[in-house]
PABA-616895 format. One record per residue (C-alpha): residue in three letters; y, z, x. Coordinates in steps of 0.05 Angstrom, whole numbers, padded with zeros to 5 digits, always signed. Layout:
% residues N
ALAYZX;...
This chain:
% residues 301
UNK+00000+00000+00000;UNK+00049+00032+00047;UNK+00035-00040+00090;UNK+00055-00087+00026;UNK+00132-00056+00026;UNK+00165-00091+00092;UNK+00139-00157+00044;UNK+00164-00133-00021;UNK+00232-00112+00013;UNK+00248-00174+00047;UNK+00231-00211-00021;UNK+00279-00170-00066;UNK+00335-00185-00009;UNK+00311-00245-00013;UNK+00323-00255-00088;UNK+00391-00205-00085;UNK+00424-00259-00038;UNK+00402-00319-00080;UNK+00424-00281-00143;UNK+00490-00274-00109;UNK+00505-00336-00068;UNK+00483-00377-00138;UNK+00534-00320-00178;UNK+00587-00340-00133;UNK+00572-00415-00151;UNK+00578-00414-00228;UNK+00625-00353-00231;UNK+00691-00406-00206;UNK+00669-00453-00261;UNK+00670-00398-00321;UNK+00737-00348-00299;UNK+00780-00416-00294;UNK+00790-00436-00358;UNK+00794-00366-00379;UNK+00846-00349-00325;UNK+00885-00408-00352;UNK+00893-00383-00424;UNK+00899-00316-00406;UNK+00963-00334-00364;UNK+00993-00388-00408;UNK+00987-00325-00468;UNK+01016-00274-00424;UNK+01069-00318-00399;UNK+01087-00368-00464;UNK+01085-00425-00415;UNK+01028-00472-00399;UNK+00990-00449-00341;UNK+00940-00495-00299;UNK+00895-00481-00240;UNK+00853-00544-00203;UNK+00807-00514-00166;UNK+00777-00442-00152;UNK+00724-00425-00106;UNK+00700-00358-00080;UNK+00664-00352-00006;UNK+00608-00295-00027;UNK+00589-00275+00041;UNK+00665-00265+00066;UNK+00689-00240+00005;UNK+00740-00291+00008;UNK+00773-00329-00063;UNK+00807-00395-00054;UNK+00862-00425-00109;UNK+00887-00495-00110;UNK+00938-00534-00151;UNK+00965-00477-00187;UNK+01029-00493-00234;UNK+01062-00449-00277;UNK+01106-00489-00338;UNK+01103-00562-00366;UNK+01084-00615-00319;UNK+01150-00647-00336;UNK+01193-00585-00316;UNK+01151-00533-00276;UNK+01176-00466-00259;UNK+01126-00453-00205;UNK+01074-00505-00157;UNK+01027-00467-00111;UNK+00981-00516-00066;UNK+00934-00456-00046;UNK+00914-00381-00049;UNK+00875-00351-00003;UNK+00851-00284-00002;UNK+00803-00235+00022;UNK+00779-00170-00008;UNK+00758-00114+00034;UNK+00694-00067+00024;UNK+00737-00008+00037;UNK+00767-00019-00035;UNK+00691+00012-00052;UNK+00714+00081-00020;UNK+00788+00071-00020;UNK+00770+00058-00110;UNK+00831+00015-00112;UNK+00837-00064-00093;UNK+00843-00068-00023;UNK+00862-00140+00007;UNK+00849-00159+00075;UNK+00895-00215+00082;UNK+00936-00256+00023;UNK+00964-00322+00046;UNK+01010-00377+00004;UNK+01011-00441+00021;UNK+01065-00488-00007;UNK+01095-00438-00055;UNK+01152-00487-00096;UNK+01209-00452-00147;UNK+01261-00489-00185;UNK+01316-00452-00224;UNK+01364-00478-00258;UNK+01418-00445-00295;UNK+01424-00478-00362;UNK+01478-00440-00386;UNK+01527-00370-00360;UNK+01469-00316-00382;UNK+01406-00365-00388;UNK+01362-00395-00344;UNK+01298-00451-00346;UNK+01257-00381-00336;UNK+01294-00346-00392;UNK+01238-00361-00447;UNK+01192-00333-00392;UNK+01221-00264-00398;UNK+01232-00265-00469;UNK+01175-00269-00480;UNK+01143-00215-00437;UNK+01193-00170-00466;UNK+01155-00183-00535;UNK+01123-00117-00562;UNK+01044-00117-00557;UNK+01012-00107-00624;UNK+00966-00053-00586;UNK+01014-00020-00532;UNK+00983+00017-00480;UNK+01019+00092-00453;UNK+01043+00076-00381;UNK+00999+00107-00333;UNK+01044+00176-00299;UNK+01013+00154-00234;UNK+01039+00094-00192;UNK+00979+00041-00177;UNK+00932+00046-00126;UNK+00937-00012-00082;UNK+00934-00053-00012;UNK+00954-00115+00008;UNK+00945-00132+00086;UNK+00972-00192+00129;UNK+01008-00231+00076;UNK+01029-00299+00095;UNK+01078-00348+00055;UNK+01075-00410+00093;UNK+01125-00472+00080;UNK+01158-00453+00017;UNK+01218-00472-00023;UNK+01266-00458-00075;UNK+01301-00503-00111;UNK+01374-00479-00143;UNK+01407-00523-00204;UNK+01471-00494-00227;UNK+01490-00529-00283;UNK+01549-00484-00308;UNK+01591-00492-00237;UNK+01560-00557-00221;UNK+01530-00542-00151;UNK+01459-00536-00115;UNK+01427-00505-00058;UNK+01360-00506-00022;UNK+01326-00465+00016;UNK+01268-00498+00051;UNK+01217-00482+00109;UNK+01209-00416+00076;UNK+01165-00371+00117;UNK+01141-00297+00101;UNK+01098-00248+00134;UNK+01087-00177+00122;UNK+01037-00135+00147;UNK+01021-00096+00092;UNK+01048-00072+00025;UNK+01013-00008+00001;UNK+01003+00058-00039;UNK+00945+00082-00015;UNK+00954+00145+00033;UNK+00911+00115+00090;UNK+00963+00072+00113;UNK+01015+00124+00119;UNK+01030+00115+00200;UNK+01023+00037+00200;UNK+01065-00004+00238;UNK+01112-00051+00195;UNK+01141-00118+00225;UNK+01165-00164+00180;UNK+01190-00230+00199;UNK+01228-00290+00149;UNK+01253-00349+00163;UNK+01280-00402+00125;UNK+01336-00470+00119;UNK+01381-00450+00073;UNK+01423-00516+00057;UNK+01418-00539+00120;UNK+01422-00494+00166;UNK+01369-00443+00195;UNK+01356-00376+00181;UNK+01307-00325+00212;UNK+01299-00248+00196;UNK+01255-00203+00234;UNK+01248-00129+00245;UNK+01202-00070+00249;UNK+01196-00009+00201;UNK+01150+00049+00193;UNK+01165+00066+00118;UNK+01123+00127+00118;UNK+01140+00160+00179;UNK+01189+00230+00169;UNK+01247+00199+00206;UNK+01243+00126+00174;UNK+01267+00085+00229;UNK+01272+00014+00220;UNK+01299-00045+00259;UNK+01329-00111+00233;UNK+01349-00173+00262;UNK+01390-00228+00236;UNK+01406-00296+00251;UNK+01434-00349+00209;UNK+01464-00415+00253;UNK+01504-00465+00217;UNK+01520-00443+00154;UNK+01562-00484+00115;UNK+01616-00435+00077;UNK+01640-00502+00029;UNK+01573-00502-00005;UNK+01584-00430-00028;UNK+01650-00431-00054;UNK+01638-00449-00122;UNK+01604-00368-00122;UNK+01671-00342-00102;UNK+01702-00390-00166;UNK+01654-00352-00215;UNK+01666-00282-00192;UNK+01747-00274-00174;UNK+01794-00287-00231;UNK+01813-00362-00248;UNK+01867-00388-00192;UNK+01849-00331-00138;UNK+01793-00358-00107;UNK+01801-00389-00043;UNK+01795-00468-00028;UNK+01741-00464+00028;UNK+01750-00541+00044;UNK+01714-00529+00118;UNK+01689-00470+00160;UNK+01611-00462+00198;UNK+01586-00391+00201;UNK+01533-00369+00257;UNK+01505-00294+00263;UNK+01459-00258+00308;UNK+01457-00184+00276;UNK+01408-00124+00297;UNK+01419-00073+00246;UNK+01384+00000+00263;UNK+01371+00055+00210;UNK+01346+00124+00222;UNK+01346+00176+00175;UNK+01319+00246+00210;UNK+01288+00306+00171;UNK+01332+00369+00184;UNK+01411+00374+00182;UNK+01416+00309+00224;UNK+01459+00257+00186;UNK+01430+00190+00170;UNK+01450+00141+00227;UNK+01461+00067+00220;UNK+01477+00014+00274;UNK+01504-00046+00262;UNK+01518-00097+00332;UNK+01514-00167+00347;UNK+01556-00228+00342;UNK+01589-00262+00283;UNK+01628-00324+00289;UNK+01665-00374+00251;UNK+01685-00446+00266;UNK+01734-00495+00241;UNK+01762-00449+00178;UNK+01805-00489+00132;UNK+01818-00452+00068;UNK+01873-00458+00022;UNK+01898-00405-00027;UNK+01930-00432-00079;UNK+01956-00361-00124;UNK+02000-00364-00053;UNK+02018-00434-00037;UNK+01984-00429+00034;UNK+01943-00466+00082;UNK+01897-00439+00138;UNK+01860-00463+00185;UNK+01831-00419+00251;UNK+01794-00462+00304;UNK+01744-00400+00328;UNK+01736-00330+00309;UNK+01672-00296+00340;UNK+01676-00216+00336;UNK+01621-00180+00381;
């Protein structure tokens, strides 16, 4: 008897792994359509996904072609999703991801009119009462998300009440981690963005530790090239009519390290700002004042 179990054992694990490698198969096949609906109810906008796929062995879950909104007008276009979930979500009794990474990500908005946008159904929709509301939990959610990666993203800006657009393409994201869960308490936090914003390039990088008694963090800034004409009409919507400068030329470049500490004890809060900030070829006109302005170079260290 006792020489029959090595056989019998290898056959269940045999069986277990078929069980689950052919699970794995049809399981895409089945949650897709559902995961569809589901979205397209929750959201009140048509919600399609191409492909999904999930690597059993690795844990790993793959989504292509996602869109979010009519084909015509979409909100949202995601080429792929890849993540992987970790076994220490079996211990940790919370999703734990080992890495999330976007590839793709596209956003238009457009503002239709002063208070609404294209994604203004979107939210009015959410904001609908559920015919079986659920108590909000008093607890926040238990959750990890490591190594997240947005990879050649963009947003694209309509303004149809001032008549203007902007870009921002080349969009890059990575974080670390975002989580709750009390095992990541010391981790090291360095994020990094970068992006062309209308034309002109802008990175962001730093490094945090969130968790840590004194909080210290570190960013830095750079932004080269920054056309000030393409955000003028912002400075038209928010001063009063006639007060808003005529930016009719004028570059901007930055290279900023800000530093933030905040120490337990009687210790004030410190923050550091230093760096450069200059501005070429200003021409601005202020018309409330009849004047005309122009400085060649200003850079302030």
């Amino acid at each position: 008897l006792w020489q029959r179990w090595p056989g019998r054992v290898l056959l269940a694990l045999a069986l277990l792994a078929l069980g689950w490698t052919s699970l794995a198969w049809w399981l895409p096949g089945v949650l897709r359509p559902r995961i569809e609906a589901a979205a397209s109810d929750a959201l009140g906008t048509p919600v399609t996904l191409q492909r999904l796929a999930l690597q059993p062995w690795t844990l790993r879950v793959e989504a292509d072609g996602l869109q979010v909104g009519p084909t015509a007008a979409p909100l949202l276009r995601l080429a792929q999703a890849q993540t992987q979930l970790s076994l220490a979500s079996l211990w940790q009794r919370a999703p734990v991801l080992r890495s999330l990474t976007l590839q793709k990500p596209q956003l238009w908005v457009q503002r239709l009119e002063a208070q609404r946008f294209n994604f203004t159904p979107v939210l009015e929709h959410l904001r609908r009462p559920s015919p079986t509301p659920t108590p909000p939990s008093s607890e926040p959610a238990r959750f990890a998300l490591h190594n997240i990666t947005l990879r050649d993203g963009a947003v694209f800006y309509d303004d149809r009440v001032l008549q203007n657009q902007h870009r921002i393409e080349a969009l890059t994201l990575a974080l670390p981690f975002v989580s709750t869960l009390p095992s990541d308490v010391r981790s090291e936090v360095q994020p990094a963005l970068s992006a062309r914003i209308d034309g002109s390039q802008f990175t962001l990088g730093g490094e945090a530790q969130p968790f840590a008694p004194d909080r210290p963090a570190e960013l830095k800034i750079d932004w080269q090239g920054l056309a000030l004409v393409d955000w003028a009409p912002l400075l038209e919507a928010v001063l009063p009519a006639g007060q808003a400068p005529q930016l009719k030329s004028g570059r901007l470049d930055t290279h900023l390290q800000i530093t933030f500490q905040d120490p337990s004890g009687p210790t004030p809060a410190q923050l550091r700002v230093q760096g450069r900030l200059a501005v070429q070829d200003l021409q601005v006109g202020l018309p409330s004042v009849a004047v005309e302005a122009r400085w060649q170079s200003l850079q302030v260290e």
